[in-house]
C-alpha positions in Angstrom: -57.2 -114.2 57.9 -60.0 -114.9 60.2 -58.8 -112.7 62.3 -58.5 -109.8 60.4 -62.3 -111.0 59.4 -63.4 -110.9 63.0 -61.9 -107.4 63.8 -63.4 -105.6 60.5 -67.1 -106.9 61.7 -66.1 -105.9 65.3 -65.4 -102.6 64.3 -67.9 -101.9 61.8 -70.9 -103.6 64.6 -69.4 -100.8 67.1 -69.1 -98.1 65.0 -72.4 -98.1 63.1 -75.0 -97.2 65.5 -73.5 -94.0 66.4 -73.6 -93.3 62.7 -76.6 -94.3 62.1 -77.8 -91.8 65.2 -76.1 -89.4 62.9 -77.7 -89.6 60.0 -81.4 -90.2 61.8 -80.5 -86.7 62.9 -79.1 -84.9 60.1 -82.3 -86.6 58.0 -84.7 -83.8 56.2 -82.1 -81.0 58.5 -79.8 -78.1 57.1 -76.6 -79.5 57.5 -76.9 -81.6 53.7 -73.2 -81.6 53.7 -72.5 -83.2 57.0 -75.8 -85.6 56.1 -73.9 -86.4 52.7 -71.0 -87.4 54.3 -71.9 -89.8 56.7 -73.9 -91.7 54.5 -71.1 -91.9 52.0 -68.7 -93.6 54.7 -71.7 -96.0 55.9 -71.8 -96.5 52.0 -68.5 -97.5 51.7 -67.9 -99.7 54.9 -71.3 -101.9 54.1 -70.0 -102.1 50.7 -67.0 -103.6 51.8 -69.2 -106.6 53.5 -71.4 -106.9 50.3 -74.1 -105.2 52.6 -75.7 -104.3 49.9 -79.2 -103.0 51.0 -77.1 -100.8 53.2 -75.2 -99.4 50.7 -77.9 -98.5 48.3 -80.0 -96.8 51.1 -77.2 -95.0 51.9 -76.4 -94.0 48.0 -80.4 -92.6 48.0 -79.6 -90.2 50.7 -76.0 -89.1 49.6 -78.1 -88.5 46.4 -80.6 -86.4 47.9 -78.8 -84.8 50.2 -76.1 -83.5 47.2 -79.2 -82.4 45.3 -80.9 -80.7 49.1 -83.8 -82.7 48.9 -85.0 -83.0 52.3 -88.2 -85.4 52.1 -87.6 -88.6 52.0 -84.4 -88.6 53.9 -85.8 -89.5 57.4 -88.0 -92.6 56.0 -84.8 -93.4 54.3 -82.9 -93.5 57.9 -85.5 -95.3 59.3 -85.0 -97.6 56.7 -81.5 -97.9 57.5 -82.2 -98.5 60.9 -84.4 -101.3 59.9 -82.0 -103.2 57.8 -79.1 -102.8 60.3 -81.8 -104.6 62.9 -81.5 -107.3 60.3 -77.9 -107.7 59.5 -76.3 -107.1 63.6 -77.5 -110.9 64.2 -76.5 -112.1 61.3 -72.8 -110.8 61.2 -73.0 -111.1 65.1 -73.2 -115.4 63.9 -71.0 -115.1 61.1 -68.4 -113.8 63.7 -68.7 -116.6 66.2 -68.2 -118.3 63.4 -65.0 -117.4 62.1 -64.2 -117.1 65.6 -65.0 -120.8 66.0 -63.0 -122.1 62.8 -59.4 -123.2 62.5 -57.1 -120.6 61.3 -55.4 -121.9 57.8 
């Protein structure tokens, strides 16, 4: 249902940043595992939108992180960061959107 719709982007719009902070910050550090993780649940909710950008970014730094390969993480969040920047508007519309339409 739409609604269903609306409350998965809701939730995943409110729940990202912080994990995104998380990441930023466990980025080219010693806690891999933690790192690992977090990226590996970003991974799966962005997946589950057919963010796909999102979810590959986030399949690098599980990779690296698994294999404790510090460089390259943090330009790797910051890429994250970036592409999040892109999508919030565009799920923020797609949202109103469904918000907007007639239920079936």
């Amino acid at each position: 249902s739409n609604e269903a719709a609306v409350e998965l982007i809701e939730n995943w719009l409110e729940d990202t940043p912080a994990r995104l902070e998380e990441i930023m910050r466990l980025a080219g550090g010693s806690d891999q595992v933690l790192l690992r993780r977090a990226a590996h649940s970003l991974k799966g909710s962005s997946s589950l939108f057919g963010l796909n950008r999102i979810s590959e970014l986030c399949r690098e730094i599980e990779r690296l992180a698994e294999l404790h390969i510090t460089p390259g993480q943090t330009p790797l969040a910051t890429d994250l960061h970036s592409v999040f920047d892109l999508v919030e508007p565009v799920l923020k519309t797609e949202m109103a959107r469904l918000k907007g339409a007639p239920s079936p």
